[in-house]
C-alpha positions as CSV (number, residue, x, y, z in Angstrom):
1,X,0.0,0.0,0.0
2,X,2.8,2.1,0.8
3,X,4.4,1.2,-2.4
4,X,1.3,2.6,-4.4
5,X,1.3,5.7,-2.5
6,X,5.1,6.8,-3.2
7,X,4.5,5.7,-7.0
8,X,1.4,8.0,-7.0
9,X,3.2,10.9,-5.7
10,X,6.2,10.1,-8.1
11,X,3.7,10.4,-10.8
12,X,1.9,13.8,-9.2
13,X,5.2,15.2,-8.8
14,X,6.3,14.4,-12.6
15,X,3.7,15.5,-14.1
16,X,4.0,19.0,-12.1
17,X,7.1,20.0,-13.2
18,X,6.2,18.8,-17.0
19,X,3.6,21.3,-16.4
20,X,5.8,23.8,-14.9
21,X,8.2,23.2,-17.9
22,X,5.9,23.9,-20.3
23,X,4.5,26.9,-18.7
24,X,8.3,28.3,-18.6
25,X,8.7,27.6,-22.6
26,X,5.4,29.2,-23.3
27,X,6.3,32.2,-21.4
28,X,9.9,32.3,-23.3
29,X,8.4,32.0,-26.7
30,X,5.8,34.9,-25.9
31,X,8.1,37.2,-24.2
32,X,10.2,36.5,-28.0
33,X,7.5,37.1,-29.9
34,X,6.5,40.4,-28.4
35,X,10.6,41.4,-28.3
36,X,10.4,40.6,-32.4
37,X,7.2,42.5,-33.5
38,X,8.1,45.5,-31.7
39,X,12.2,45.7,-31.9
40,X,12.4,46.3,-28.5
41,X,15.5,44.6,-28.7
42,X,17.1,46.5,-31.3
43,X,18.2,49.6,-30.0
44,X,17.3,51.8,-33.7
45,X,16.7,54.9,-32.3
46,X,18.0,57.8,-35.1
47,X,18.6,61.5,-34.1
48,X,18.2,63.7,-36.8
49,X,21.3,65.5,-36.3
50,X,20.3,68.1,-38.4
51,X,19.2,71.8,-37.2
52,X,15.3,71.7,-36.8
53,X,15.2,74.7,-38.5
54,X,16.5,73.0,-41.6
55,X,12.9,71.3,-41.9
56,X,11.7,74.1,-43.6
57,X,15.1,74.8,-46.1
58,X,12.7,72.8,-48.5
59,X,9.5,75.5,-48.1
60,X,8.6,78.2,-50.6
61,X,10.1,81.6,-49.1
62,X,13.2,80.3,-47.3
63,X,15.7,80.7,-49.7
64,X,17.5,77.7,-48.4
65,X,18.7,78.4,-45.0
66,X,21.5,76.3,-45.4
67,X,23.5,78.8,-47.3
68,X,23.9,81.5,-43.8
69,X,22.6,84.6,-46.0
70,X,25.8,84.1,-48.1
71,X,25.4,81.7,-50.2
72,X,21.2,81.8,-51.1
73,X,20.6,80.2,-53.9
74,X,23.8,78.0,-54.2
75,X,22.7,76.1,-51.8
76,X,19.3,76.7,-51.4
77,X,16.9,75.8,-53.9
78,X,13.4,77.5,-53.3
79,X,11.6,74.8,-51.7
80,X,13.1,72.4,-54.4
81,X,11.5,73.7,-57.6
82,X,14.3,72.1,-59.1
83,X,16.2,74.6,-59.9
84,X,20.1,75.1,-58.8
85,X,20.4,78.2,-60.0
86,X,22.0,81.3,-58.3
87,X,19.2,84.5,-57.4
88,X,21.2,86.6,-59.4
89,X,24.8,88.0,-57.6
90,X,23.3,88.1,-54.3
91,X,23.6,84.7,-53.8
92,X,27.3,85.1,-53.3
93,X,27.3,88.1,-50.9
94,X,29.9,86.8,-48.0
95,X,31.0,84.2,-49.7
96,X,33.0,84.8,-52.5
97,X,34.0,80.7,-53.6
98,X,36.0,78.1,-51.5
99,X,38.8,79.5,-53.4
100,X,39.0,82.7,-52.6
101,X,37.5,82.8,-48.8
102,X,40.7,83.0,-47.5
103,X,42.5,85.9,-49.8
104,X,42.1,89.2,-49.2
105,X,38.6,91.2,-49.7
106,X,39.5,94.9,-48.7
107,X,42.3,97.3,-48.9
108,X,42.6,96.5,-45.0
109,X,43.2,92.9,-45.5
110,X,45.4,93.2,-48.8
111,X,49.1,92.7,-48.2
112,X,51.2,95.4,-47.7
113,X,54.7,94.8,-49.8
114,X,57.4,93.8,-47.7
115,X,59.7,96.8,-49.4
116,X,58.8,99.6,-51.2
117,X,60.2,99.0,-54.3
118,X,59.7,95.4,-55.0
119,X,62.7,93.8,-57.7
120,X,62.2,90.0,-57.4
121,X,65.1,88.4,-59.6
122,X,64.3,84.7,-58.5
123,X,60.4,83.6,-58.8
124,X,58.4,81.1,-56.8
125,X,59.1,77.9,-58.9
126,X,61.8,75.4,-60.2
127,X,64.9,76.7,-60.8
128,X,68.9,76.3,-60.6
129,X,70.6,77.9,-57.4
130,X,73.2,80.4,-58.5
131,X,74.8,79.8,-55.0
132,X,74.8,76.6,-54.0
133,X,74.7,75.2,-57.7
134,X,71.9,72.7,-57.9
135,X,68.4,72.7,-59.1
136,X,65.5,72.5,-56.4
137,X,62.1,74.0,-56.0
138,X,62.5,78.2,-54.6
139,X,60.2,78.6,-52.0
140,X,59.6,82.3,-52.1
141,X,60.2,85.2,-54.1
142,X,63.5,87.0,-53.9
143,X,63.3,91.2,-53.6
144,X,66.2,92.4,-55.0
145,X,67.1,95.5,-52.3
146,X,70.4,97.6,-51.1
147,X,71.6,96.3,-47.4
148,X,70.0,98.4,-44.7
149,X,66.7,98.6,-46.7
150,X,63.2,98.8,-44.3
151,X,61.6,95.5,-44.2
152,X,57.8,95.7,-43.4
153,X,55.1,93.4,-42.3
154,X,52.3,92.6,-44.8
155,X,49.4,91.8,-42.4
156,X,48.8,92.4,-38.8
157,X,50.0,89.8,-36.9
158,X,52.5,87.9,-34.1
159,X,55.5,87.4,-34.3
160,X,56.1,84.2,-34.1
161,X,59.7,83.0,-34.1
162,X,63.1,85.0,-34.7
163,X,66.5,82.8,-36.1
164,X,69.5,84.7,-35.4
165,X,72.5,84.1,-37.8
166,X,71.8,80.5,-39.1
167,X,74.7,79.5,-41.4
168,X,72.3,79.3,-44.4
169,X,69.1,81.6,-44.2
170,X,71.1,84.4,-42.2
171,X,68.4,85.6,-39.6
172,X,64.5,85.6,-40.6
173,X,61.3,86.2,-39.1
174,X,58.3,84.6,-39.2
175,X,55.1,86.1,-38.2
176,X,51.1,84.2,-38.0
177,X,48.5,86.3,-39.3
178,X,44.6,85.4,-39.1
179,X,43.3,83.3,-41.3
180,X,45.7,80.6,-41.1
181,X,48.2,82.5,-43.0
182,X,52.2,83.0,-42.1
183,X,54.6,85.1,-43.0
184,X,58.7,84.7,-43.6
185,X,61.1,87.3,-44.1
186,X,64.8,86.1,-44.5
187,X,67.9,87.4,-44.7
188,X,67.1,90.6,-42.9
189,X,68.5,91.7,-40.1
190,X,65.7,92.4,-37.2
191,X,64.6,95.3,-35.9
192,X,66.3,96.2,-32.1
193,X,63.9,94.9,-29.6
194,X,61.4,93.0,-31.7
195,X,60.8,89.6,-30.0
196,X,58.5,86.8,-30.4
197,X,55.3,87.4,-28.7
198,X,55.5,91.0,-30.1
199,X,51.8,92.3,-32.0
200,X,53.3,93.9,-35.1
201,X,50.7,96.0,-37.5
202,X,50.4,96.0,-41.5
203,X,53.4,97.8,-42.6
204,X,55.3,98.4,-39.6
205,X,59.2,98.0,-40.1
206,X,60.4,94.7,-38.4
207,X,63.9,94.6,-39.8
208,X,66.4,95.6,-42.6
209,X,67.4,94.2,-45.9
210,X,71.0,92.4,-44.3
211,X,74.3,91.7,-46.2
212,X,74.3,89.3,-48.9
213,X,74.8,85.9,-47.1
214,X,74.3,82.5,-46.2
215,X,72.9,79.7,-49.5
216,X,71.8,82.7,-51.3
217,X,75.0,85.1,-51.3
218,X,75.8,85.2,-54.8
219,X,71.9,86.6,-55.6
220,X,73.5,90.3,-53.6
221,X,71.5,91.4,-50.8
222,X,67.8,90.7,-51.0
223,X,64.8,90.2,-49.0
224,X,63.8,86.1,-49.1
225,X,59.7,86.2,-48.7
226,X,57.4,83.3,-48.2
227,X,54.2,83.1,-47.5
228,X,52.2,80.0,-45.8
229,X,48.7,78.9,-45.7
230,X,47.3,76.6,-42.6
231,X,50.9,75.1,-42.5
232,X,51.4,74.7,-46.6
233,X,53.3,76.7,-49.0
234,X,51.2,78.9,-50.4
235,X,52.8,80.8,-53.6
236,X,53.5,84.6,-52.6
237,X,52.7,85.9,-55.6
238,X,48.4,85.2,-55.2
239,X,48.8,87.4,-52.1
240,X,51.3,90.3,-53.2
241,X,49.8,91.0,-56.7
242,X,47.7,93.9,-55.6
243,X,50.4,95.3,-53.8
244,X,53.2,95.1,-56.7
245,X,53.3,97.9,-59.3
């Protein structure tokens, strides 16, 4: 009798956790199901990153806001009527091309020439050094210019670093500018009591014209100009050419 009993509750007891098993796979499968028609377990949430104002670049009247009031119309397209077209000139009011952002756009901003009477005898290109004998790319423009001539800065500016008597470049002068630009003068001698740090202003006199030396002795004494933009060699000439006569 006692046999029966422990086999009945053997059976009870089976049974019980089949049933609890299949409760547990139910429960799994549902909770899946729900997880898959919803995403919930995807995390796809996307940000629209772009100004809310934007929304209405495409609307009649808006002149496509992307363009900041300097470039309507070449960005901007009237709500999308499909046209790319410029609104006349005054789509290019404060922007004057990625080209030319960065050069000068008033008499305030044009360089000043480094000397007053400029005389370049070696150009921004390849060439043959007349000194040192060999042919290499010139970085700047050489300003043909009697020793003791006034060397001017072009642009506001700081000056940035001052080499004293280096065995090839003779002492130079560089000096940052807005803008990204830099300027070099070389083969100069500096002015008494300019140091780097100094604020120096668009023609102020930084140095004099030194005696011919260093790689570029044989040229006679000269000014050595270069001009850099955001850390590249930028070719003087684009810069100078309103201030050359």
């Amino acid at each position: 009798m006692d046999e029966q009993k422990k086999k009945n509750r053997r059976k009870i007891l089976t049974r019980t956790l089949i049933l609890a098993a299949c409760i547990l796979v139910i429960a799994a499968i549902t909770v899946t199901t729900i997880f898959a028609v919803n995403d919930w377990g995807h995390n796809d949430i996307h940000i629209d990153q772009q100004n809310p104002d934007d929304s209405t670049a495409d609307k009649p009247g808006n002149q496509g806001n992307t363009g900041n009031q300097g470039n309507q119309g070449n960005t901007g397209n009237q709500g999308n009527q499909g046209n790319t077209g410029n609104e006349g000139d005054g789509g290019n009011q404060g922007s004057q091309g990625e080209g030319d952002k960065d050069k000068p756009t008033s008499s305030a901003d044009e360089f000043a020439s480094p000397v007053a009477e400029v005389d370049i005898v070696t150009g921004f290109d390849f060439g043959k050094d007349v000194t040192l004998g060999h042919w290499h790319f010139h970085t700047g423009l050489d300003m043909l210019a009697e020793q003791g001539t006034d060397v001017m800065a072009c642009l506001d500016g700081t000056v940035e670093k001052i080499v004293v008597g280096d065995k090839l470049d003779g002492t130079s002068v560089t000096i940052s500018h807005a803008n990204g630009l830099k300027t070099v003068y070389t083969f100069i001698d500096a002015k008494e009591g300019l140091k780097e740090g100094d604020k120096v202003t668009r023609g102020q006199i930084i140095g004099t014209v030194a005696e011919a030396n260093g790689s570029e002795y044989l040229v006679g004494s000269h000014l050595h100009f270069e001009v850099y933009k955001d850390g590249e060699l930028a070719d003087p000439n684009e810069y100078l050419s309103g201030s050359i006569k």
